[in-house]
C-alpha positions as CSV (number, residue, x, y, z in Angstrom):
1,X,185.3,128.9,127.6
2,X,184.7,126.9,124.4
3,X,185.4,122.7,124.8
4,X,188.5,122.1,122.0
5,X,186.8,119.3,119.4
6,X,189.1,117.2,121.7
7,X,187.4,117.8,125.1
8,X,183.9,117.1,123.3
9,X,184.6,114.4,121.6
10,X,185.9,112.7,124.9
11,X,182.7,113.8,126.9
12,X,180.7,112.7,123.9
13,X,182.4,109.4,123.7
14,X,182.0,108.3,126.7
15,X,178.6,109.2,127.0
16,X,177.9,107.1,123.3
17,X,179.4,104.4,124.7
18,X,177.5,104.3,128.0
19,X,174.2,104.2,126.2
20,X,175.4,101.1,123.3
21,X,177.3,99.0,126.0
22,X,173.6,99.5,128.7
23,X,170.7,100.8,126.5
24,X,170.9,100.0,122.9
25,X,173.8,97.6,122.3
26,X,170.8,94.5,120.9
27,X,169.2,97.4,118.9
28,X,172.4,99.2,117.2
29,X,173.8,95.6,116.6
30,X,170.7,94.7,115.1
31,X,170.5,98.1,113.0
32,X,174.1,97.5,111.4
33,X,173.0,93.8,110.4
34,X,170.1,94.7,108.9
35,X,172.2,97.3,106.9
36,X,174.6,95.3,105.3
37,X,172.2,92.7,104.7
38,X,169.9,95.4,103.1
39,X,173.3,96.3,100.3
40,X,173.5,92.4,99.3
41,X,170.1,92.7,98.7
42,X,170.3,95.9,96.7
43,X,173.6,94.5,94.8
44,X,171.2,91.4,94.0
45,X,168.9,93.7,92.8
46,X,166.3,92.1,95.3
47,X,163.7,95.0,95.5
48,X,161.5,93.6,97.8
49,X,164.0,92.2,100.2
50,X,166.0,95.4,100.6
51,X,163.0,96.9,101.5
52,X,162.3,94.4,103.9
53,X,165.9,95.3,106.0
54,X,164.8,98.9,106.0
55,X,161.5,98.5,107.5
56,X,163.1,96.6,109.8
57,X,165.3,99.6,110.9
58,X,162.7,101.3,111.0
59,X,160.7,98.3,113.6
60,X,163.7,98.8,116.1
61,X,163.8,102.8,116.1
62,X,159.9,102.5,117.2
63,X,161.4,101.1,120.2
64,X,162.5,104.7,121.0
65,X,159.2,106.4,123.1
66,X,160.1,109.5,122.5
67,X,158.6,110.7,119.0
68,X,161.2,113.3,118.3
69,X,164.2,111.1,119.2
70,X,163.0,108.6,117.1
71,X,162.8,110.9,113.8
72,X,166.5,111.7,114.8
73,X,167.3,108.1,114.8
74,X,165.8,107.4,111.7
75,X,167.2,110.4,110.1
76,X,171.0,109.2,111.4
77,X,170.6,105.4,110.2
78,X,169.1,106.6,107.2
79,X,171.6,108.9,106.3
80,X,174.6,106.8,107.5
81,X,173.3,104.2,104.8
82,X,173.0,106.3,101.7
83,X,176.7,107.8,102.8
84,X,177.8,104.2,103.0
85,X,176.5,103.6,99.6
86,X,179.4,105.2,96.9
87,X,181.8,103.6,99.6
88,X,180.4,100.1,99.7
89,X,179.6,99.9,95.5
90,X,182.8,101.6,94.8
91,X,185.1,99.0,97.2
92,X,182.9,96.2,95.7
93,X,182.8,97.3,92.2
94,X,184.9,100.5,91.3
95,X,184.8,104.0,91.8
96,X,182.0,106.2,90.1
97,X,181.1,109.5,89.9
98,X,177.2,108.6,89.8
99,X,177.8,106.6,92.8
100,X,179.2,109.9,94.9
101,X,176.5,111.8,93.5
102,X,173.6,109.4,94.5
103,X,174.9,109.3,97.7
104,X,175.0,112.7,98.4
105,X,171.9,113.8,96.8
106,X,169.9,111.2,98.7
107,X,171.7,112.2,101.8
108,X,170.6,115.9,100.8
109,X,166.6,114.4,100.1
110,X,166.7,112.7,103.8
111,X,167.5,115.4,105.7
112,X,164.4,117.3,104.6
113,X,162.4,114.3,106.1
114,X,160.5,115.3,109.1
115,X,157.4,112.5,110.0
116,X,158.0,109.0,110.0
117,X,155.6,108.4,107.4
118,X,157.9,110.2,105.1
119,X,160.6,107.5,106.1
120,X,158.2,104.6,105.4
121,X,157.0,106.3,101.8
122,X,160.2,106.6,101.3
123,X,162.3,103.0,101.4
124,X,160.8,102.0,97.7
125,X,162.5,105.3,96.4
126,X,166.1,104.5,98.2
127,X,165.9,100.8,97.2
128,X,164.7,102.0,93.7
129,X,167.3,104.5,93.4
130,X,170.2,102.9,94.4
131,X,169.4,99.7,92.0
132,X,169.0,102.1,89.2
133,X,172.3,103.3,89.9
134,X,173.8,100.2,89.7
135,X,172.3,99.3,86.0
136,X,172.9,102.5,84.6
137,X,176.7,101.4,85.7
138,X,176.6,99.0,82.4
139,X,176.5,102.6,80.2
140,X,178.5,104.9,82.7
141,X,181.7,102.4,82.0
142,X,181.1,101.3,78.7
143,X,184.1,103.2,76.8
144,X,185.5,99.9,75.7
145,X,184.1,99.2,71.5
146,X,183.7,95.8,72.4
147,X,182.2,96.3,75.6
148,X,179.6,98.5,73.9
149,X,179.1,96.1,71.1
150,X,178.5,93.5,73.5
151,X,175.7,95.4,75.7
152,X,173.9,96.5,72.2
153,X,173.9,92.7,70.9
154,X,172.5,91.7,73.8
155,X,169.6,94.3,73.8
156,X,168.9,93.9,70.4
157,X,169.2,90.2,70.9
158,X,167.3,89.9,74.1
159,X,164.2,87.5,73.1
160,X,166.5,85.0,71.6
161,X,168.3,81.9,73.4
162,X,171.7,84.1,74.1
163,X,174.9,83.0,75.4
164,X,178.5,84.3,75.9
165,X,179.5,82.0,72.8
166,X,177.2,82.9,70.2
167,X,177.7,86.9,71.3
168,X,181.6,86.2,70.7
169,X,180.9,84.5,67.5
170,X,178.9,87.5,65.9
171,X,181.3,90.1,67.1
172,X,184.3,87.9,65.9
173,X,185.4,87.5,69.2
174,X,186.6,84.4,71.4
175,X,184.5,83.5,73.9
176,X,187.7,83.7,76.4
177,X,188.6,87.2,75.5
178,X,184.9,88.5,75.6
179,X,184.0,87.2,79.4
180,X,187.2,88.8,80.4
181,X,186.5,91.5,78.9
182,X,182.5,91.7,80.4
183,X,184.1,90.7,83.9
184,X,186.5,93.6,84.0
185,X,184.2,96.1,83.0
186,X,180.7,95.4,84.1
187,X,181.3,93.5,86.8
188,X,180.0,90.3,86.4
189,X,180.1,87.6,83.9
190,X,178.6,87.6,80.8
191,X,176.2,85.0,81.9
192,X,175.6,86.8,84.7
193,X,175.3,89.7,82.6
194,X,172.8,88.2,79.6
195,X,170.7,86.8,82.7
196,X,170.3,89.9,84.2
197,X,168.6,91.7,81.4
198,X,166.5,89.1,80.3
199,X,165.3,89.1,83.9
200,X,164.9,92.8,83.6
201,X,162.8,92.7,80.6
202,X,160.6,90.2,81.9
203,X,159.9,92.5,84.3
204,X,158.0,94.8,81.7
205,X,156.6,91.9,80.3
206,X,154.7,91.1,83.4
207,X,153.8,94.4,84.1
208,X,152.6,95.5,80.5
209,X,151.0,92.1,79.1
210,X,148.6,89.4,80.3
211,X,151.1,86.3,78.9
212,X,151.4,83.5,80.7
213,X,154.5,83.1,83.2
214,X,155.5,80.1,80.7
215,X,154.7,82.1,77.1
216,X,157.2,85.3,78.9
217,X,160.0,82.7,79.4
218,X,159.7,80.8,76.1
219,X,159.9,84.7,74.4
220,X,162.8,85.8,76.0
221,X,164.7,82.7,75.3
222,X,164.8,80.9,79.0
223,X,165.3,77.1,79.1
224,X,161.6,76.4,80.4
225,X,159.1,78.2,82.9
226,X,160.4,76.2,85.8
227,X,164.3,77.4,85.1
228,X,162.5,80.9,84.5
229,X,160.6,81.5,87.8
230,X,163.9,79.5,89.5
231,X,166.4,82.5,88.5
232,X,163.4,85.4,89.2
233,X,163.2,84.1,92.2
234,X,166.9,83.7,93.3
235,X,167.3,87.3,92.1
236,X,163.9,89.4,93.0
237,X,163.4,87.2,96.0
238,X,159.7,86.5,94.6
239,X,158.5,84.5,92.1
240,X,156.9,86.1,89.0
241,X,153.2,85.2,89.9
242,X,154.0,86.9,93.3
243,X,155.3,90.3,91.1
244,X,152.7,90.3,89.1
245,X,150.1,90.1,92.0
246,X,151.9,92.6,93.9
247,X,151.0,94.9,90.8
248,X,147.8,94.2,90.7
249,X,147.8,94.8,94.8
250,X,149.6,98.4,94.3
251,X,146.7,99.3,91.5
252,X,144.0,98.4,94.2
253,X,145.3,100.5,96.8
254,X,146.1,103.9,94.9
255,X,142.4,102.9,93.3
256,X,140.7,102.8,97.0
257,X,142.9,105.8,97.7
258,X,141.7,108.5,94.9
């Protein structure tokens, strides 16, 4: 005779909970840690770091001798994070349809994963994906006329010493109304906001011109170089010089590689 749900789950249980409490309690732990730590990371937009926390799932899982178990256990972390993310962005941020969507399509991608190579190749595309996701959230939301007056000034505006005030001032705005304004729909402030996609255009400046670090932060309007690589650093967890060497790096290797 068929187990009810009920009988299974109880044998299952207990059998779950045998193997975290004797076998794996340091490793699962270890694995949820790295998870959340790998979301502030993405939220943060910190590439480099979030890819960090997923290697590092993937370190623990090669624990596991057995080959087979451990593409299952990459497959089940892996997927249990890109469920978790529409439920973690939408608690922290609000609810969005692109969120849902990239959750479930990246589940859908990770379940055709069958090597562990395939899981290492692919960390740069989650981490990639899901910050993507989270900028395109600026436009998704933007069905407020000053909201979308506000995230056009700033792109049109971007290689000039920008603040909340002087945006307010040429959209006839206070400077009060606006930031509450930019906080309730974006997210963040409009500091936070104006920072952001400076940072985000330096990032093609240093991948598509030889300027120095100091002649890309006097063009888009940061304080000094110094302030510059301070702010890059807090928020890509590397400083520019190490970006732009990591570029160079990447061109060497698929170079070797052809």
């Amino acid at each position: 005779m068929k187990k009810t749900n009920y009988q299974l789950f109880n044998q299952l249980f207990q059998q779950e909970l045998y193997a975290l409490q004797h076998d794996g309690q340091g490793a699962y732990g270890k694995i949820i840690e790295e998870g959340t730590h790998f979301f502030e990371a993405v939220y943060h937009r910190q590439s480099d770091k979030a890819n960090r926390h997923l290697h590092h799932i993937v370190q623990i899982t090669a624990a596991e001798p057995d080959p087979a178990a451990r593409i299952e256990d990459l497959q089940r972390y892996f997927t249990f994070l890109a469920g978790s993310f529409a439920d973690r962005f939408s608690q922290k941020l609000s609810f969005s349809w692109e969120f849902l969507a990239t959750a479930t399509t990246m589940m859908k991608i990770i379940e055709t994963w069958r090597s562990e190579e395939e899981y290492i190749e692919g960390m740069v595309f989650i981490t990639d994906t899901f910050i993507k996701t989270l900028d395109s959230r600026d436009f998704e939301i933007v069905n407020h006329p000053h909201i979308i007056r506000f995230v056009h000034h700033v792109e049109h505006h971007i290689y000039e010493r920008l603040n909340v005030q002087q945006a307010a001032k040429s959209l006839s705005l206070s400077a009060g109304y606006l930031s509450r304004l930019v906080k309730e729909h974006l997210g963040v402030s409009g500091t936070q906001y104006i920072k952001r996609k400076k940072l985000e255009e330096s990032l093609n400046l240093l991948r598509n011109n030889h300027e120095s670090i100091n002649a890309i932060a006097s063009k888009l309007g940061f304080p000094n170089g110094s302030y510059f690589i301070k702010v890059f650093k807090e928020r890509y967890d590397i400083t520019p010089k190490q970006y732009r060497q990591s570029l160079i790096n990447e061109i060497k290797i698929n170079t070797n590689s052809i």
